[in-house]
C-alpha positions as CSV (number, residue, x, y, z in Angstrom):
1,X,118.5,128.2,80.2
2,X,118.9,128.5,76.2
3,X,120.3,125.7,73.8
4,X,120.2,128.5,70.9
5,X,123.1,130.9,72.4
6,X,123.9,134.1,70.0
7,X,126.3,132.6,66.7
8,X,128.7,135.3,67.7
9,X,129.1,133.0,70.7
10,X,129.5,130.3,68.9
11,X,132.1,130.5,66.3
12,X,134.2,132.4,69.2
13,X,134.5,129.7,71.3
14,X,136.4,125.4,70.6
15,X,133.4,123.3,70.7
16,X,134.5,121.8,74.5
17,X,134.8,125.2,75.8
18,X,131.5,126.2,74.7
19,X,129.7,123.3,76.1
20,X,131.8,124.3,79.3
21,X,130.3,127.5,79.3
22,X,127.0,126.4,78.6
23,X,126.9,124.1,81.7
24,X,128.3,126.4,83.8
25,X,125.5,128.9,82.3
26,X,122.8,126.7,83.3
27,X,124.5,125.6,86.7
28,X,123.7,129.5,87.5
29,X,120.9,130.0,86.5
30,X,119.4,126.8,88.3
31,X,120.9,127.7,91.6
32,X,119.3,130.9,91.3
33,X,116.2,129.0,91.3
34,X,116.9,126.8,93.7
35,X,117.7,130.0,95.9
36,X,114.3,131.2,94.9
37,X,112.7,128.0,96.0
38,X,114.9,127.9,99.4
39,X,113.4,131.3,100.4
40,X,109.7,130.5,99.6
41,X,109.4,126.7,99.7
42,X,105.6,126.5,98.7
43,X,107.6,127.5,95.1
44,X,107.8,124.1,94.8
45,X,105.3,122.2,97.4
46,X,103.4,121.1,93.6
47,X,106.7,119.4,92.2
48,X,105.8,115.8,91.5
49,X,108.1,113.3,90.6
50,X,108.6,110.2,89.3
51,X,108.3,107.3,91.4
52,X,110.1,103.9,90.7
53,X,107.9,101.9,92.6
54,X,104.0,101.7,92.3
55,X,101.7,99.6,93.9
56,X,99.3,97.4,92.0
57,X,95.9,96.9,93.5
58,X,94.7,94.6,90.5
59,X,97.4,92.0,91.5
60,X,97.9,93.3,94.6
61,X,101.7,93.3,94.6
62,X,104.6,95.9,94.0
63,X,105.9,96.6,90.8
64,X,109.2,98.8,89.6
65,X,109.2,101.5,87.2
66,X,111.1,101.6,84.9
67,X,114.0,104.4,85.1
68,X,113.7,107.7,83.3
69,X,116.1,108.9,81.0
70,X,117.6,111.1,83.5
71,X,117.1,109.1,86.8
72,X,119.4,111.2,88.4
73,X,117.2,114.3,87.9
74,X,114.4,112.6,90.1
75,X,117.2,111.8,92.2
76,X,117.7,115.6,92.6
77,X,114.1,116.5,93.0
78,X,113.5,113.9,95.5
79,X,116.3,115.2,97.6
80,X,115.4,118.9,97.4
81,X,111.7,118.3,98.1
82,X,111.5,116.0,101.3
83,X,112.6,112.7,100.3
84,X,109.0,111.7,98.8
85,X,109.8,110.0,95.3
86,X,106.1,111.7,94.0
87,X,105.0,113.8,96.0
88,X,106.6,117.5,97.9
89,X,107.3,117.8,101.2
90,X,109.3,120.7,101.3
91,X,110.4,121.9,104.4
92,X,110.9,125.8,106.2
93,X,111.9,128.6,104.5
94,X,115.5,129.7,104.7
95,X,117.3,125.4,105.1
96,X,119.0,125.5,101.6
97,X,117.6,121.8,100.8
98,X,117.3,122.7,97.7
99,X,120.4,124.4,96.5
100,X,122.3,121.3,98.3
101,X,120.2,119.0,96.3
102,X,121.5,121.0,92.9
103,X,124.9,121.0,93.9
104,X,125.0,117.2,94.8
105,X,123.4,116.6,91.1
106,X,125.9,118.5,89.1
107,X,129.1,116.5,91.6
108,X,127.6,113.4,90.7
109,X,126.7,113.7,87.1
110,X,130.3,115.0,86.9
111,X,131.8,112.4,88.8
112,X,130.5,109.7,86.6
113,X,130.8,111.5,83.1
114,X,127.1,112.3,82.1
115,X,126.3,115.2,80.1
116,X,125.0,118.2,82.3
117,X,123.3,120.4,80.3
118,X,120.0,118.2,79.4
119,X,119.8,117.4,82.8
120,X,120.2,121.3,83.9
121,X,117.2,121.7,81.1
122,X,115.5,119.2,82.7
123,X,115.8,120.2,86.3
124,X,114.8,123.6,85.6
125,X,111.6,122.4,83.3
126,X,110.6,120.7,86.4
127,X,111.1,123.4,88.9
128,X,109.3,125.9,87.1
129,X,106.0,123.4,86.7
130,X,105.6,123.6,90.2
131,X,106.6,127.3,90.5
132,X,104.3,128.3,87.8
133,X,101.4,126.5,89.7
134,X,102.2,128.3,92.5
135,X,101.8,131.9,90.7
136,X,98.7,130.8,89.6
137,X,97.3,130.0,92.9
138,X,98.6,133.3,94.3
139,X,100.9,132.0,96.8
140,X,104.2,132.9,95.2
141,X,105.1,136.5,94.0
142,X,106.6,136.3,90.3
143,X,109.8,138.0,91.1
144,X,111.9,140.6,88.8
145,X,114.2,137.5,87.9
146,X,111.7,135.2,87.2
147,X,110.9,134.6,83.2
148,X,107.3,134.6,82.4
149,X,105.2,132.3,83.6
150,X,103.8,129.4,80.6
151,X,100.6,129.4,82.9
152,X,98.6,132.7,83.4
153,X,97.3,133.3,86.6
154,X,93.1,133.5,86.7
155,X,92.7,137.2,87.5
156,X,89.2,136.3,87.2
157,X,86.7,138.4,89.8
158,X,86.0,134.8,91.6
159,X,89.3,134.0,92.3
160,X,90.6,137.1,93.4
161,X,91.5,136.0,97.4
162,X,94.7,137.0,99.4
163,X,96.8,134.3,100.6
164,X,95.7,132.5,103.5
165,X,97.2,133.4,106.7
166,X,98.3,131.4,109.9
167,X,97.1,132.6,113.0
168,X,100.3,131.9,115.5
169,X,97.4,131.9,118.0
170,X,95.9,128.0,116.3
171,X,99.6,126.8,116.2
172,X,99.4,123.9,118.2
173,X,101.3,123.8,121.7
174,X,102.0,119.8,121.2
175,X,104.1,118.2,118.3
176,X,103.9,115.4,116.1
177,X,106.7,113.1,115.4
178,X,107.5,113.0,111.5
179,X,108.6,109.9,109.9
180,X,110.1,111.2,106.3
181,X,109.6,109.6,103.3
182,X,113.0,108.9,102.8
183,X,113.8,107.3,105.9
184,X,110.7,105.0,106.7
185,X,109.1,102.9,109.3
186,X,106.9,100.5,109.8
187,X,102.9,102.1,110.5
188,X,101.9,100.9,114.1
189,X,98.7,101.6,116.3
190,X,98.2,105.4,117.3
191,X,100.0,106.5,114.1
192,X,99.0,109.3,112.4
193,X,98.1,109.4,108.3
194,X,98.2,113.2,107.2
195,X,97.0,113.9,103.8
196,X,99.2,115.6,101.1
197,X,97.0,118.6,99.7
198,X,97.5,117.4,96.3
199,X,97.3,113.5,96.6
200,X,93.7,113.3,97.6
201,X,92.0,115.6,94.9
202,X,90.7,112.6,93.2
203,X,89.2,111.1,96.2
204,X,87.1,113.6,98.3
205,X,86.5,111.7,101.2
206,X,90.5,111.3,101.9
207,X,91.4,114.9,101.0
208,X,92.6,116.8,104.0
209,X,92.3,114.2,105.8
210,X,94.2,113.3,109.1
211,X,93.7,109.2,109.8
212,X,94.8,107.6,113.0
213,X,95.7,104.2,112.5
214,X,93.7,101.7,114.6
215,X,94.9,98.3,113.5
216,X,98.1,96.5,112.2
217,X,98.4,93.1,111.6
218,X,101.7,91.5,109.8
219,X,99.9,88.3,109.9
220,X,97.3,89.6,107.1
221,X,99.4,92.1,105.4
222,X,96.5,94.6,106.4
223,X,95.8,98.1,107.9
224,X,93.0,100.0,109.3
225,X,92.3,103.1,110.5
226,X,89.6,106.2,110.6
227,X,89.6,109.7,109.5
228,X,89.5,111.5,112.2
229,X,88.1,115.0,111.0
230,X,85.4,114.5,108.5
231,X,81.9,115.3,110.3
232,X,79.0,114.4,108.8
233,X,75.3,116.0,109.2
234,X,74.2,112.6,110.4
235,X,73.6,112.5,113.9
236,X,73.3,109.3,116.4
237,X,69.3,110.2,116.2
238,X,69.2,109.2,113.1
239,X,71.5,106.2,113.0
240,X,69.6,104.7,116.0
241,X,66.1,106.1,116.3
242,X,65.1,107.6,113.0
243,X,64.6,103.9,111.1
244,X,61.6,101.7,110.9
245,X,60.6,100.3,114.5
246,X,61.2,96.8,113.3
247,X,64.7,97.6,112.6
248,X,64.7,100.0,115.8
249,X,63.2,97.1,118.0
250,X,65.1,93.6,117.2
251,X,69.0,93.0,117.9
252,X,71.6,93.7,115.4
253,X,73.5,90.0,114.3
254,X,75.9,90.8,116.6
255,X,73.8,90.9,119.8
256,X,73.9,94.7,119.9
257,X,70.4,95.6,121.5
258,X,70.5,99.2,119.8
259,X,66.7,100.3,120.9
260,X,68.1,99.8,124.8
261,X,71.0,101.7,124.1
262,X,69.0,104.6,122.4
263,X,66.1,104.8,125.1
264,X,69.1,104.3,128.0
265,X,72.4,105.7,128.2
266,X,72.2,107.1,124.3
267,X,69.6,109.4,125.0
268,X,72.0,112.4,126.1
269,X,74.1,111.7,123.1
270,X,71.9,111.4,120.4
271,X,72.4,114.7,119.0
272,X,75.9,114.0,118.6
273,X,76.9,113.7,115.2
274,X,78.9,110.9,113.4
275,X,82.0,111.6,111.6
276,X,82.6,109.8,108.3
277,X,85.8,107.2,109.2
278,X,86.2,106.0,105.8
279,X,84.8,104.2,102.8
280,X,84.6,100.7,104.1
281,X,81.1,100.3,104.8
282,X,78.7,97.2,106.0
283,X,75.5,96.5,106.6
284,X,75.5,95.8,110.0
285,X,75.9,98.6,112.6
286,X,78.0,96.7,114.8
287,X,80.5,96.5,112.1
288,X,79.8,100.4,110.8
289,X,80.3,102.2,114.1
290,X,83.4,103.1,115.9
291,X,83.5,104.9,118.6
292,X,86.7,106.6,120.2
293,X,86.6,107.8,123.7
294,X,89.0,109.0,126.8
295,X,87.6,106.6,129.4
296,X,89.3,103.6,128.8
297,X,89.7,102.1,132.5
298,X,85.9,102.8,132.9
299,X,84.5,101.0,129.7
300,X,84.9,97.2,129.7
301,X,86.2,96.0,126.9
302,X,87.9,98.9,125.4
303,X,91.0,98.4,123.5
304,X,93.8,101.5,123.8
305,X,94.9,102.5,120.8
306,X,97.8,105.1,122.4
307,X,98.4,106.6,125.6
308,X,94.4,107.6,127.2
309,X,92.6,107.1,123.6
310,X,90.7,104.2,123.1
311,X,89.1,102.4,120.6
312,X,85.2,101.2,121.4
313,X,84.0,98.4,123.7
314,X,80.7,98.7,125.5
315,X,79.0,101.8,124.4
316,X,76.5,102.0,127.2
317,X,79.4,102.8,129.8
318,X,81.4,104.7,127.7
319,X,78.0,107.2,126.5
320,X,76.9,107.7,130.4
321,X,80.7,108.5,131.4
322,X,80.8,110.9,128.4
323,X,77.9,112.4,129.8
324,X,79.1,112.3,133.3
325,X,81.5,114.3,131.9
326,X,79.3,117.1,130.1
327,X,77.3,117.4,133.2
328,X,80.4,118.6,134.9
329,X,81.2,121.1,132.2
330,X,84.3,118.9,131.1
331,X,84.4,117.6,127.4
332,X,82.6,114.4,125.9
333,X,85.6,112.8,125.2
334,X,83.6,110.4,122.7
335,X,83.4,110.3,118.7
336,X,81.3,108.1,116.9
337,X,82.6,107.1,113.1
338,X,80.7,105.1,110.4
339,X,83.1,103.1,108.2
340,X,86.9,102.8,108.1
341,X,89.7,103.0,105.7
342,X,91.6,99.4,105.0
343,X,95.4,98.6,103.2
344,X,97.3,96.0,102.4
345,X,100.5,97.2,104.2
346,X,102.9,97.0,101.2
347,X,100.5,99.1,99.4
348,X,100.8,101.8,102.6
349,X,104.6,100.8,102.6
350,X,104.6,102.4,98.7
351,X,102.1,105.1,99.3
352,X,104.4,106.5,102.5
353,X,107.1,106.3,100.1
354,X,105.4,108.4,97.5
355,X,104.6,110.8,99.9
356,X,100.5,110.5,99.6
357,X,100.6,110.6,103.2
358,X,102.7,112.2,105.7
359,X,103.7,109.4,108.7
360,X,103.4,111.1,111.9
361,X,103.5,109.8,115.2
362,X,101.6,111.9,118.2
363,X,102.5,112.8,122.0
364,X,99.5,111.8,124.4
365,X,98.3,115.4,124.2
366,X,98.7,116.1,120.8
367,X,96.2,112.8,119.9
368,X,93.7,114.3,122.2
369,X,93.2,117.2,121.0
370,X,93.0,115.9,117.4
371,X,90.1,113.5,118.3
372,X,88.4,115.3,120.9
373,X,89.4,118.8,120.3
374,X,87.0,121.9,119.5
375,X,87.5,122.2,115.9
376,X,85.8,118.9,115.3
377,X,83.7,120.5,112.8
378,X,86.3,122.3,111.1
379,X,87.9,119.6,108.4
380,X,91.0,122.0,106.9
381,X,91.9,123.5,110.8
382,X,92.2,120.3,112.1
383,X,94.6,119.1,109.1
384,X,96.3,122.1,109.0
385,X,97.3,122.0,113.0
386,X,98.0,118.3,112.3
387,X,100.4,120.0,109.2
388,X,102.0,121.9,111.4
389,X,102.7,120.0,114.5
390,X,104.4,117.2,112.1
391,X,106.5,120.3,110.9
392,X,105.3,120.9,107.5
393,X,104.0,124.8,107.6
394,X,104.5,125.3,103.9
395,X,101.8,122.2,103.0
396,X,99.6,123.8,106.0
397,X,98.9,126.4,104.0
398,X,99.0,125.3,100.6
399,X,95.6,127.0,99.1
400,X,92.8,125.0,98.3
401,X,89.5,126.4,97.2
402,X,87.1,125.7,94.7
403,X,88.2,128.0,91.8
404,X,91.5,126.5,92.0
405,X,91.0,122.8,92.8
406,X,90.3,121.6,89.3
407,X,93.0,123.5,87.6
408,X,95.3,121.3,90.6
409,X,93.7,118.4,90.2
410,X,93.9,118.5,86.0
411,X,97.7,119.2,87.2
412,X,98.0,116.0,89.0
413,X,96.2,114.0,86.8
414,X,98.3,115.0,83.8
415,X,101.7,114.2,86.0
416,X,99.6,110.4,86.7
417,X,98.8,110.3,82.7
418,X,102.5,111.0,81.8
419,X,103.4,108.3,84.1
420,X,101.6,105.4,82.9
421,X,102.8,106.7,79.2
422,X,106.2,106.5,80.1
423,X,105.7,102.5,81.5
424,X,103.7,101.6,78.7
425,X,106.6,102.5,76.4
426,X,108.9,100.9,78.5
427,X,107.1,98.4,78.9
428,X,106.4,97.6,74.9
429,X,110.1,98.4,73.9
């Protein structure tokens, strides 16, 4: 796209014919790339756009954006990248969203009398940010049509790695059910919370993570849940026997008489190691440990969180079935978590619709194997098969490793600085 076409051009052509044949210029040329971007969707897996609503967690409520100048180019993007009004989540290779998303722009900017040609500029400014970003991480080839890209790829010895492969043999055989962005509904127990790759660079412990949802309640606007693949090197040794014998010795406030349980049905289990749930932590360890398990009808007081997972009670019952279990060469079908992650569910209700998390809801086998399954010490695996099974193969294998992570997460940070620029403006106009 050019605004500074040859002066030949110019003086040759009425003034409303050569707009006319600048548009259609640039109508071209953008479908191009939107071709481009329809045939390898992790071209544009790093768009971001501009969301209208944002939620405030200083005064805890939701508040509106104001519009760009071109709202209908976010509009455009949102369409041809999942539905998520911030961030991508583009789709297989070979559905023409994104073409069909161009299209619709240019009928409606048409159909209402707005000049095209900004908005063309615009559209293709955005598109090639993301594309550029993904030459630079090595997952897109810069094709003979493509201009130069404005960001050089690190060619850099220590960043030199092929593109990561799929094995078809780790696709999983169950599915998730994906709730998209665009078409939302309300979070509910035994939901799944899958991690954009780009939305948690900024907080580690959420980053490729997959959380199942463990509480709702409308009453309290609030949400809980745990991340379900984040293993720590902390074992249940050292939560319940490595401490001070005083500590080891009396009851925890709630009654919990931890040195029976250690010295009793614990004692198999102890070298079983705690995964990290979320950030919510307190001091008690009746309030810090969660434990999920697949004996439900055994363990008294268990609550079921979806179909044969369930969600704590008594811990004794639940650690000698476990081991009943082992003994019998089957698996534990027990995890232990420290801490959880909490919302406000308009706050999830605006982060769902940014797309920071993918909404998925899982089939009986598909939950199991995602809390109990063999790669429980393998963080990315078990988000990528979680990716996959929702039916988002391109952000299952966006790249992520540690030459390029802060190059992507300046990227996303500048996008968020931008942002709260434009409201201030708006905002002080």
């Amino acid at each position: 796209l050019t605004t500074n076409p040859p002066a030949s051009m110019v003086s040759s052509l009425p003034a409303g014919l050569f707009v006319t044949a600048l548009e259609r210029s640039a109508y071209r040329s953008l479908i191009r790339v939107g071709r481009s971007c329809d045939r390898e969707p992790l071209r544009i897996a790093a768009l971001l756009g501009r969301p209208p609503r944002l939620y405030n967690p200083e005064t805890k409520k939701v508040v509106a954006v104001p519009s760009a100048e071109w709202p209908y180019v976010d509009d455009a993007l949102r369409q041809a990248s999942g539905g998520a009004t911030e961030y991508a989540h583009p789709g297989a290779a070979g559905q023409g969203v994104v073409v069909r998303a161009l299209r619709q722009h240019r009928l409606t900017t048409e159909s209402i009398g707005l000049p095209y040609l900004p908005q063309a500029v615009e559209l293709k400014d955005r598109l090639e940010a993301a594309r550029e970003l993904a030459i630079r991480a090595g997952v897109s080839k810069l094709l003979w049509s493509d201009p130069a890209p404005h960001i050089p790829r690190d060619t850099s010895e220590s960043d030199q790695h092929e593109p990561e492969r799929w094995d078809e043999k780790d696709t999983p055989s169950w599915q998730l059910l994906r709730m998209p962005p665009d078409e939302p509904q309300p979070v509910r127990v035994g939901d799944l919370l899958i991690t954009h790759p780009l939305s948690g660079l900024s907080q580690p412990l959420f980053d490729q993570g997959v959380l199942l949802v463990l509480r709702v309640n409308t009453e309290t606007d609030t949400a809980q849940g745990v991340i379900i693949n984040k293993e720590t090197d902390v074992t249940m040794s050292q939560l319940l026997v490595e401490k001070p014998t005083q500590l080891l010795s009396r009851e925890d406030s709630a009654g919990t008489n931890w040195n029976q349980l250690a010295f009793g049905p614990m004692q198999p289990l102890l070298d079983e190691h705690v995964f990290q749930g979320g950030p919510i932590l307190h001091k008690s360890l009746d309030d810090n440990l969660l434990f999920l398990h697949g004996h439900g009808a055994l363990v008294p007081g268990a609550v079921e969180i979806a179909d044969s997972v369930f969600l704590s009670g008594d811990l004794g019952t639940a650690a000698a079935s476990a081991h009943a279990n082992a003994l019998h060469g089957r698996p534990l079908e027990l995890r232990f978590f420290q801490g959880f992650a909490a919302w406000s569910l308009s706050q999830l209700e605006i982060e769902l619709e940014r797309g920071i998390w993918i909404h998925a809801r899982p089939c009986p086998d598909g939950l199991r194997a995602l809390c109990f399954g063999g790669a429980g010490s393998n963080a990315r695996k078990i988000w990528q098969s979680a990716m996959h099974a929702a039916g988002l193969p391109t952000l299952a294998m966006f790249p992520r490793r540690p030459t390029l992570d802060p190059g992507l997460k300046n990227y996303v940070e500048g996008h968020q600085r931008a942002r709260a620029v434009e409201v201030v403006r708006a905002q002080n106009r």
